[in-house]
C-alpha positions as a Markdown table, in Angstrom:
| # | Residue | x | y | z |
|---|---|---|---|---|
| 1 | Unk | 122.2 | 111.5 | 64.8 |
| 2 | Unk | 124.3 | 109.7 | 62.4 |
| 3 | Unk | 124.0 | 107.5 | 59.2 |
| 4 | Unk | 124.8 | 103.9 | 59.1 |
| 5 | Unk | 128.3 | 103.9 | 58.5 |
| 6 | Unk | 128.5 | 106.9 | 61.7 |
| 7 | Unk | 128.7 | 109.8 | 59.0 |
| 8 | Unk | 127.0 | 112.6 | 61.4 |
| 9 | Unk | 123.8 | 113.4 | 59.1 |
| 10 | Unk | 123.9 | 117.2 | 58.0 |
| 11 | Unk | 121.9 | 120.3 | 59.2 |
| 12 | Unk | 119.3 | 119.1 | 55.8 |
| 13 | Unk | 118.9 | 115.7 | 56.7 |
| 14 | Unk | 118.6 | 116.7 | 60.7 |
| 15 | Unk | 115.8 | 119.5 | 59.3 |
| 16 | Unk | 114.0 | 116.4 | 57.6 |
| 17 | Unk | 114.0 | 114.2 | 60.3 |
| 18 | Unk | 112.9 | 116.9 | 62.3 |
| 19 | Unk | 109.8 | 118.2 | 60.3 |
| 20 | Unk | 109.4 | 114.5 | 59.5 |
| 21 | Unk | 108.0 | 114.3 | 63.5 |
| 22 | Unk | 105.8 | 116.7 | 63.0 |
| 23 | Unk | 102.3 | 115.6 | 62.5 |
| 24 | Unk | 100.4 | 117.8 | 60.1 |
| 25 | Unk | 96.7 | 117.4 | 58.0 |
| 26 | Unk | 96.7 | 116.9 | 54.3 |
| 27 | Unk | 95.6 | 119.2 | 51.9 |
| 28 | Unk | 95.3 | 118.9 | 47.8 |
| 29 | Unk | 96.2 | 122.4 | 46.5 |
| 30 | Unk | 94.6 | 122.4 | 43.2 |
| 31 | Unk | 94.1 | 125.2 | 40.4 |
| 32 | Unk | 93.5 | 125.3 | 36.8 |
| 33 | Unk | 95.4 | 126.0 | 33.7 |
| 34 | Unk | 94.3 | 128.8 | 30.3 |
| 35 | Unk | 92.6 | 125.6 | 28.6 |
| 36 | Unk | 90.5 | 124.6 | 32.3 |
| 37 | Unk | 92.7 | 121.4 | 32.9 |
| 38 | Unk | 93.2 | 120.5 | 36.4 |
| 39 | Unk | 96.4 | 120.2 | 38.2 |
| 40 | Unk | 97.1 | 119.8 | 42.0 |
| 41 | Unk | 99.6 | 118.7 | 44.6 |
| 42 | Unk | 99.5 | 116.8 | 48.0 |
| 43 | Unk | 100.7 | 119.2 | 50.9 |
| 44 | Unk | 101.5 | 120.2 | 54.3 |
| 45 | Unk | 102.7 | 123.2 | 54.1 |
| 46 | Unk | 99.5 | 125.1 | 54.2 |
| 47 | Unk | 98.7 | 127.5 | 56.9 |
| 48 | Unk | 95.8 | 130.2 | 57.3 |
| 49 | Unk | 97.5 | 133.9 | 57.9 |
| 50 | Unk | 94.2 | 136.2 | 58.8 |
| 51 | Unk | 91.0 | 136.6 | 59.3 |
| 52 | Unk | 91.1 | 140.4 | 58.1 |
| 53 | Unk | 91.7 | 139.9 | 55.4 |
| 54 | Unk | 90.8 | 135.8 | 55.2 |
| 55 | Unk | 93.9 | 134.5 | 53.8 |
| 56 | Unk | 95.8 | 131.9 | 54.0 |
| 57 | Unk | 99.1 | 130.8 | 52.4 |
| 58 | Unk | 100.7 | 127.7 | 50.6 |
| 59 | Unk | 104.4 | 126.8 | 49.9 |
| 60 | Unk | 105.0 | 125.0 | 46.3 |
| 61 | Unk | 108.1 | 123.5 | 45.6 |
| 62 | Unk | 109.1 | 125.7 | 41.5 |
| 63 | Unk | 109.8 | 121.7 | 40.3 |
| 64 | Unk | 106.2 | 120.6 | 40.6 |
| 65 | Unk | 103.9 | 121.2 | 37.7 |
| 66 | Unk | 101.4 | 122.8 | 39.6 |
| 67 | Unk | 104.1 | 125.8 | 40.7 |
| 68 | Unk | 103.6 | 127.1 | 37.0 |
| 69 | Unk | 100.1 | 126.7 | 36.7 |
| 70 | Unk | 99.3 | 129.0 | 40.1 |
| 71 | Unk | 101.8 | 131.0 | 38.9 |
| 72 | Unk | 100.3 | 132.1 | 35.6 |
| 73 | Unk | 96.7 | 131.9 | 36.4 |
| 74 | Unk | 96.9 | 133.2 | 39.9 |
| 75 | Unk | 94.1 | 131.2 | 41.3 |
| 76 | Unk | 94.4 | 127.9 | 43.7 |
| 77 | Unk | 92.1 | 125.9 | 46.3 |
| 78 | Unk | 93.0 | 124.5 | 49.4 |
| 79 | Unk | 90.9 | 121.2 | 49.7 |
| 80 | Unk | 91.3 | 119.8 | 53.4 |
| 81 | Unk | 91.3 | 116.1 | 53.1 |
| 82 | Unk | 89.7 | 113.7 | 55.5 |
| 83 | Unk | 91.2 | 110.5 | 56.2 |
| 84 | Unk | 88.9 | 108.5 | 54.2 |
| 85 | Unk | 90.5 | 110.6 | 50.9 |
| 86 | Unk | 93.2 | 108.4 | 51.7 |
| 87 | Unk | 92.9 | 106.4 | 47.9 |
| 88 | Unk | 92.8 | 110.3 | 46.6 |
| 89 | Unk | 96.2 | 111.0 | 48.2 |
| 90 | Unk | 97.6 | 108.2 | 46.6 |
| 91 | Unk | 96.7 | 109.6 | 43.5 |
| 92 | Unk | 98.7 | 112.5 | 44.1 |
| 93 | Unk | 101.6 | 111.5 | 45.6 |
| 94 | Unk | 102.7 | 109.1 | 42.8 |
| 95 | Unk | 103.4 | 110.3 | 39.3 |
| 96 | Unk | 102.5 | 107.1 | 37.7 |
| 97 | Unk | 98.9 | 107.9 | 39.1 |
| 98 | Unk | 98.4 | 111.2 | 37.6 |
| 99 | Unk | 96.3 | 110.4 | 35.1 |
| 100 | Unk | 93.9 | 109.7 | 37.7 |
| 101 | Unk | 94.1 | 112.1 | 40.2 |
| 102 | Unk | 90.9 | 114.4 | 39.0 |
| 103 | Unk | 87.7 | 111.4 | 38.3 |
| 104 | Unk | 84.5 | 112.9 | 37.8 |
| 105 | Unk | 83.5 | 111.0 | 40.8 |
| 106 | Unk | 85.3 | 113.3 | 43.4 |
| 107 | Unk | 86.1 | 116.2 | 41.4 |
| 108 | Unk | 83.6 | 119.2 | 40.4 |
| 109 | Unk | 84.7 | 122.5 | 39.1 |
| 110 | Unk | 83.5 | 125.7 | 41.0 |
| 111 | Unk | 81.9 | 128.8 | 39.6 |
| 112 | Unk | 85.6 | 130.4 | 39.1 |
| 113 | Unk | 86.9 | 127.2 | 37.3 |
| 114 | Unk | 88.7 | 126.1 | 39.8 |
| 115 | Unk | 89.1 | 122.2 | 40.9 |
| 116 | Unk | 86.7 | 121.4 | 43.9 |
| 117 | Unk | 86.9 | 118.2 | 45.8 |
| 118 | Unk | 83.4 | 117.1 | 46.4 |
| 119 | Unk | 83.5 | 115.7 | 49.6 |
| 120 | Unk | 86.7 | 117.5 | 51.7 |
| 121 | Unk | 86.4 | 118.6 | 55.2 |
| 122 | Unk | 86.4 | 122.0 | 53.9 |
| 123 | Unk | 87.6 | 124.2 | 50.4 |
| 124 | Unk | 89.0 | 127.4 | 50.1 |
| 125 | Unk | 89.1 | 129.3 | 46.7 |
| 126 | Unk | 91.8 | 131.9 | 47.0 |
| 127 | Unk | 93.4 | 134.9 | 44.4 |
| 128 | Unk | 97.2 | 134.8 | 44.7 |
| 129 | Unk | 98.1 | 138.9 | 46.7 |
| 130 | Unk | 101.7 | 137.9 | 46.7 |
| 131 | Unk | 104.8 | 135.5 | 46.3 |
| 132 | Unk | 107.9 | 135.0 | 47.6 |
| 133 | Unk | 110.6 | 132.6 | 46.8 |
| 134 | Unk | 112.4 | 131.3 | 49.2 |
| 135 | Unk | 115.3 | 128.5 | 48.1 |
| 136 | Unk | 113.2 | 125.6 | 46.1 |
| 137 | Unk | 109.6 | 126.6 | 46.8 |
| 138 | Unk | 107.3 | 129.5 | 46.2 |
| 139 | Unk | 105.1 | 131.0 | 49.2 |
| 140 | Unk | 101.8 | 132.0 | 47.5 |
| 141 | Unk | 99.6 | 134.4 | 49.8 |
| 142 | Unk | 96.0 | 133.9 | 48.6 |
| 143 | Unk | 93.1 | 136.1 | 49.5 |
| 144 | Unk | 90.0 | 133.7 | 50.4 |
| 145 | Unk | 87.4 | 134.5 | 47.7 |
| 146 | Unk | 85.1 | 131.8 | 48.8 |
| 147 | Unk | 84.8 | 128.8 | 51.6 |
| 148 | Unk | 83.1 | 125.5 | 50.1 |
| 149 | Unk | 81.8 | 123.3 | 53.4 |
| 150 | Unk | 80.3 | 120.4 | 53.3 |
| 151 | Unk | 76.5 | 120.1 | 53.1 |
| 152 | Unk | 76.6 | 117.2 | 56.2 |
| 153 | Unk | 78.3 | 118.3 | 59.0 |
| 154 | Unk | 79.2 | 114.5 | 60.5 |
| 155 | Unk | 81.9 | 114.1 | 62.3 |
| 156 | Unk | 85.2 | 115.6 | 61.6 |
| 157 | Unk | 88.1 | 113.5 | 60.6 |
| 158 | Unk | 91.5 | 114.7 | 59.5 |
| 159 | Unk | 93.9 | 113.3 | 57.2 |
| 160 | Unk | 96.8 | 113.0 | 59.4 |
| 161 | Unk | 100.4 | 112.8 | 58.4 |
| 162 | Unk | 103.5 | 112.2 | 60.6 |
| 163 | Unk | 107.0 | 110.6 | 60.1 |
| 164 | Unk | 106.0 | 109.9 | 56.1 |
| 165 | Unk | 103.0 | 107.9 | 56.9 |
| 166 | Unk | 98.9 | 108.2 | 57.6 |
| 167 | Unk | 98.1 | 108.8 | 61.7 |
| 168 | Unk | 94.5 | 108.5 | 63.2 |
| 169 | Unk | 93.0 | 111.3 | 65.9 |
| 170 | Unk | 92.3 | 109.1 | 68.6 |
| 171 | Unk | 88.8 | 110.4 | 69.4 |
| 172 | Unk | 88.3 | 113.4 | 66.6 |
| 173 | Unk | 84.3 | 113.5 | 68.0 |
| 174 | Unk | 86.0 | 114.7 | 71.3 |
| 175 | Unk | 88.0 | 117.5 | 70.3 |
């Protein structure tokens, strides 16, 4: 694969375009600072690691203001977006929307002071166990200290992301 003027693209750019074809769901890793304000981050790069222990992990790139916020306090929540959070995503992916990411309408905060999303496919509260860095980002292992479902069961449907835009589940009733 090359660039427009035939420059061959280099082993980053190939890497981007690669993981770039990989569909993924969405997640808003959230956690709160000393003073109980909320901060968070779109991702993809979420992945659960046991069940014995329940864990699961996150990867947070050291730039974004949320690294030093899960960093200090040790505490963050997985919220598994559907695809009608799709406004919400917004919110996060663009900094000139920050100051809207957390409205009381879809936010609540849960009995360990973290940020909840009211409505997401599912939530998981975790204790940071370990880090690593690894080039930009930080892995953060998190133990699962509590699991937030929804009340409804409904149907399930994802917030889907591939080649840096929203996908649909064909059928996600089916599945």
């Amino acid at each position: 694969m090359m660039l427009e003027d035939s420059t061959p693209l280099s082993l980053v750019d190939r890497f981007r375009v690669s993981m770039r074809a990989t569909a993924a769901s969405v997640a808003l890793v959230t956690s709160s600072d000393a003073e109980g304000g909320f901060h968070g981050m779109a991702a993809t790069s979420w992945v659960s690691i046991s069940m014995d222990p329940p864990s699961m992990l996150v990867t947070v790139n050291r730039s974004a203001s949320v690294h030093a916020v899960i960093s200090t306090s040790g505490r963050y929540c997985v919220n598994l977006l559907r695809d009608s959070h799709f406004d919400i995503l917004e919110r996060f992916s663009r900094s000139d929307m920050r100051h809207l990411r957390f409205d009381a309408e879809n936010w609540r905060r849960s009995t360990s002071g973290l940020p909840v999303l009211c409505d997401a496919m599912a939530s998981q509260l975790c204790t940071v166990v370990a880090s690593v860095d690894h080039g930009t980002h930080t892995i953060f292992v998190g133990r699962i200290d509590d699991v937030i479902l929804p009340e409804a069961a409904g149907q399930i449907s994802p917030l889907i992301w591939t080649n840096g835009s929203r996908a649909s589940l064909a059928n996600p009733s089916t599945m």
